[in-house]
N, C-alpha and C positions, 0 to 999 in steps of 0.2 A: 185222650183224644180231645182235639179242641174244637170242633164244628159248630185206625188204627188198625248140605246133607241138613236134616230134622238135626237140630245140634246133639251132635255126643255127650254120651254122660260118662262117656272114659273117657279118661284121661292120662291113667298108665296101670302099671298090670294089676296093682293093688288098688282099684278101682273099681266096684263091680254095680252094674247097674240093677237095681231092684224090679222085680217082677210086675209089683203091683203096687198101686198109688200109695203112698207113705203119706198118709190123713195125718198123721200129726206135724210134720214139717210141710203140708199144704195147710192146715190151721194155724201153724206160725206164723206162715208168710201172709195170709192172709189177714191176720189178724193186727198185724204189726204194718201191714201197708193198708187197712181199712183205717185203723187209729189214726195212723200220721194224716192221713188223707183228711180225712173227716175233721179233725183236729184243725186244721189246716182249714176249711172250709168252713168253720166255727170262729173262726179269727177274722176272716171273709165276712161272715154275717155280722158279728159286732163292728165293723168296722166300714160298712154303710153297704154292706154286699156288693152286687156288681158291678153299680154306680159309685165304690169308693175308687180313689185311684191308684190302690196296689194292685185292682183287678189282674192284670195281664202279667204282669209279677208273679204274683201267687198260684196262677192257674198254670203258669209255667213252671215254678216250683212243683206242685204235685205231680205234675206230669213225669217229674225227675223220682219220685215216691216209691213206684211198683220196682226198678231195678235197684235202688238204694237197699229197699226191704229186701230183693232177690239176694243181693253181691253180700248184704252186711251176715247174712244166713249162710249163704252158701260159705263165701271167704271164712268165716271162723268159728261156726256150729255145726254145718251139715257135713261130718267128716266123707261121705259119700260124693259129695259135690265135686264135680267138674274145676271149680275156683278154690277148693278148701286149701289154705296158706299152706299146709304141709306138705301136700301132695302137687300143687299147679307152681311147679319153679320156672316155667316160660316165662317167656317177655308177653304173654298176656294179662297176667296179674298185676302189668304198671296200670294197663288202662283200668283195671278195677278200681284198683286203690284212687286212681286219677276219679275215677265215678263218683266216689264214696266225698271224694272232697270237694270236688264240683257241688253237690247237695248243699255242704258246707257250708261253700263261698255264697251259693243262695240262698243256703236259711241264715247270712248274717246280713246279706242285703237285703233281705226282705224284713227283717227285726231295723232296719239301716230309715227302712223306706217307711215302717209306722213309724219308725219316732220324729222325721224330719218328712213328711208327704210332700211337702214342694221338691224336694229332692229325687222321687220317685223313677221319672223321666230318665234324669240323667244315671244312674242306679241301673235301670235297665239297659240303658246304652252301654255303660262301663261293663254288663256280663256278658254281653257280644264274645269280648276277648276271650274269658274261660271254654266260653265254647267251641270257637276257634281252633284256641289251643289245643282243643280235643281231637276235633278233625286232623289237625296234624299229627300228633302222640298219637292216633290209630294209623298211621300211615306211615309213620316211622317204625312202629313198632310191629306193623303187618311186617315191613320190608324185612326187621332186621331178625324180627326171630321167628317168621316163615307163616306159611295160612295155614297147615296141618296145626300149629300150635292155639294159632286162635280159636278154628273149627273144633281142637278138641277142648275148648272152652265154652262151648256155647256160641261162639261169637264170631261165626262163619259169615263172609262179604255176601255171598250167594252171587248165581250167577247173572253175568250183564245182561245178555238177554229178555231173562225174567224181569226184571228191574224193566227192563225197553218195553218188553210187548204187556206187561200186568198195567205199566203205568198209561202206557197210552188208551188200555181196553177201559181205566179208571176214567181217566179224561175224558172220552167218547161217553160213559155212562153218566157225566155228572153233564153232560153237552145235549143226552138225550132228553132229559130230562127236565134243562132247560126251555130245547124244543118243545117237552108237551106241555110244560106251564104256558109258556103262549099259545097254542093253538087251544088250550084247552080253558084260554082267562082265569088260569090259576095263578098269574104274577102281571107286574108292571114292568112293561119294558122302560127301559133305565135311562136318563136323559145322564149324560157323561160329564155334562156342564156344570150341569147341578150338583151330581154325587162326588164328584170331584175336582172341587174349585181349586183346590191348590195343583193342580193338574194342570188343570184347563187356561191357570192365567199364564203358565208359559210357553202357551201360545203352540201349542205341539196339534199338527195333524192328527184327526181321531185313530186314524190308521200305524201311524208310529206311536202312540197312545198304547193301542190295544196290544201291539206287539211287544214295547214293553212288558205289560203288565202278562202277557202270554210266558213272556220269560221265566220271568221272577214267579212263575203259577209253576213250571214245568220244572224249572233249574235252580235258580238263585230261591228262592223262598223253602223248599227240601230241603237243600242242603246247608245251609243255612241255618235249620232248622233241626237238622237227622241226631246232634248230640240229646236235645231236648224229647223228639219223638223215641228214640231210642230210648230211655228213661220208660215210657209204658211198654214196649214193646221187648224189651229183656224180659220183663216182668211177666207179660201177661203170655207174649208170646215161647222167649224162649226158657222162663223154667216152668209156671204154672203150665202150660200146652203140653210140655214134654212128660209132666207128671200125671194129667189129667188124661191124655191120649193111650195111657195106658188101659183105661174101660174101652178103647176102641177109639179110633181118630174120632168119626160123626158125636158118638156123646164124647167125650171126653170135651171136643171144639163148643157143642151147644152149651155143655154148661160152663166155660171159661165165658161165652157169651154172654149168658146171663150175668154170671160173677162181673164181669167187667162193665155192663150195661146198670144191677144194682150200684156200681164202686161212683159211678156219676150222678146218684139221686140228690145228694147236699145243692150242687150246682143248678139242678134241674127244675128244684122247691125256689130256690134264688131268681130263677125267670129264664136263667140260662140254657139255649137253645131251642127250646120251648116256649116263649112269653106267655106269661098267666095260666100256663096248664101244668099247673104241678103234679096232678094222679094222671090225664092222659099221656102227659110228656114223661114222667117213669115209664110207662108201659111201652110209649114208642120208642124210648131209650133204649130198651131193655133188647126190644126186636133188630132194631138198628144196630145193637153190639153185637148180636148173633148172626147177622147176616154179613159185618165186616169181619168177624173173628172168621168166618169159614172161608170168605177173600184171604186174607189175609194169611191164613193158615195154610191154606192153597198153595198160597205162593212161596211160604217157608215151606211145604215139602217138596214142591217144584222146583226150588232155586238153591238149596241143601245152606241157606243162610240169615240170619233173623235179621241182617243190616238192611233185606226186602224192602220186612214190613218197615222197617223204623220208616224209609223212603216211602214208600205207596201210604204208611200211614200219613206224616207229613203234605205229601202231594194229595190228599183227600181232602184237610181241610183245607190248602190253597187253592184247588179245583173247585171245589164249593162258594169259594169266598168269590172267586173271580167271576163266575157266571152271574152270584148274584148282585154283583156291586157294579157288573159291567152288561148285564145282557137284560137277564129277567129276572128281579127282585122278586121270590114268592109271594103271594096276598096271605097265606099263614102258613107259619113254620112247619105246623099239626096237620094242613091239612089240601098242601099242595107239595108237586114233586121235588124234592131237593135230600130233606130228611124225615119228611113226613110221613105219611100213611100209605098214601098214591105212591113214595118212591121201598117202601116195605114191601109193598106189592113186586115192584116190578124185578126189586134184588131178591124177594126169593124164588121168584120164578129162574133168576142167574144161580141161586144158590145149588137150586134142585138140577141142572143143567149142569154144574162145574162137580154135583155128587155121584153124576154118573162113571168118572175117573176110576180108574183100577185103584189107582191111589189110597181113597178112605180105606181101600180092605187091609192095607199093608199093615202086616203086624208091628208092633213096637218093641225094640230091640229087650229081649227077655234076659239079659246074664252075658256073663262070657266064661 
């Protein structure tokens, strides 16, 4: 997260889903996507932290980390798994394999971008394409070898609907919130001129201005974006959740929360999203992952598809970005409505409202 049917675990008859959480391949995957990560965010610190300029490179690469560590486990250790090469001969196992090399092509652009940084820039425009080419190759490969094949991969569209009413109730929340930093002088309203000179010298009415940038907040920045977001959201969402839900949806969700809110502390210590508050900014991290892990999980069991969250994840930190670069800048990240304290409050007051759902009680499929 950069401010993120419940998928099948058969796949065909020799296939049989386990009862109860398998702690040792949830300590694999964890272990092996906490390393890369961390690792990864240790190359970041030496290398002038978030003020160097692989920043946005690197924090995209990790993002790609949780499903690289899911697919490279599932695809050719976890012989139970939904993707294990033996057993997944669908046309869903291109886009794995396509997953696993996308990572690839970004851990050499990113090795591309330390050793020549004037290059960086252009390095990251040039990975546009790969991603791209993603969006396409899932949509070829939905077409040609069917959605029952993907769904029984994990890797269910889920439905439009959910995608339509989750994102706009996201946008409305990240609107309200804006509303209360102003009435409450917990932010600067945003002079347009100034935040955005390259904007404003040509010459664009504020009002076709905004509506751009409205776009690119709702549509063009998502999807755009959804190969990348999808990268945390295989991961966190659809194996670790699927595995974890087995103690019950409510715990199983709160501690993927947690898990996924520690998996961000490197960043957090760096100044990232937090400025200067490295123990209070864990701790709001921490809450803040727990309260979008049970969004977001919401809407993978609502929407029977983990492509959701990749989207409402996405569309989070575009929503965030856009209020505050265009409406009302918070006066501190800690301690005004956006990701702060005040906005902890007021999502888990949505959390405790979205857990009154028949939903959370739904057992988790035990066997077949």
């Amino acid at each position: 997260m950069q401010i993120a049917s419940q998928p099948s675990i058969v796949t065909s008859d020799s296939v049989i889903t386990p009862s109860k959480v398998n702690w040792p391949h949830v300590a694999s995957f964890l272990g092996l996507t906490f390393g890369l990560t961390w690792l990864a965010d240790l190359i970041l610190y030496l290398n002038g932290g978030l003020t160097g300029p692989i920043t946005a490179l690197l924090l995209q690469f990790q993002m790609l980390l949780p499903a690289f560590s899911a697919m490279v486990l599932g695809a050719f250790f976890f012989k139970e798994s939904p993707i294990y090469y033996r057993s997944n001969r669908t046309a869903s196992r291109w886009f794995v394999y396509f997953y696993l090399l996308l990572t690839v092509v970004y851990l050499i652009g990113l090795i591309a971008s330390l050793m020549r940084t004037e290059q960086t820039m252009t390095i990251s425009s040039l990975l546009l394409i790969p991603n791209l080419i993603g969006l396409i190759l899932l949509v070829v490969l939905r077409w040609r070898g069917g959605r029952e094949a993907f769904a029984g991969a994990g890797l269910a569209g889920g439905k439009w609907h959910v995608w339509l009413v989750y994102g706009v109730g996201l946008v409305a929340f990240y609107a309200l919130q804006t509303f209360l930093n102003y009435v409450f002088k917990l932010g600067q309203v945003v002079d347009l001129k100034t935040a955005l000179p390259q904007m404003a010298s040509a010459d664009l009415p504020a009002s076709a201005l905004m509506l751009m940038m409205a776009l690119n907040t709702v549509i063009i920045g998502p999807f755009l974006g959804l190969i990348i977001t999808f990268g945390e959201e295989y991961g966190w969402r659809g194996y670790l959740q699927t595995e974890l839900t087995r103690l019950g949806r409510i715990r199983g969700v709160f501690l993927l929360g947690v898990i996924w809110g520690v998996w961000h502390w490197p960043v957090i210590w760096m100044g990232y999203n937090y400025p200067g508050q490295p123990i209070l900014g864990s701790i709001a991290m921490v809450f803040f992952c727990v309260i979008l892990a049970y969004f977001l999980a919401y809407a993978v069991f609502k929407s029977n598809g983990i492509w959701t969250a990749a989207y409402l994840h996405g569309l989070s930190n575009q929503a965030f970005s856009f209020f505050a670069m265009t409406m009302v800048m918070p006066a501190s990240m800690l301690f005004s409505f956006g990701i702060g304290i005040p906005s902890l409050v007021l999502g888990a007051i949505i959390v405790l409202l979205i857990l009154r759902d028949p939903i959370w009680k739904v057992a988790e499929p035990s066997g077949k």
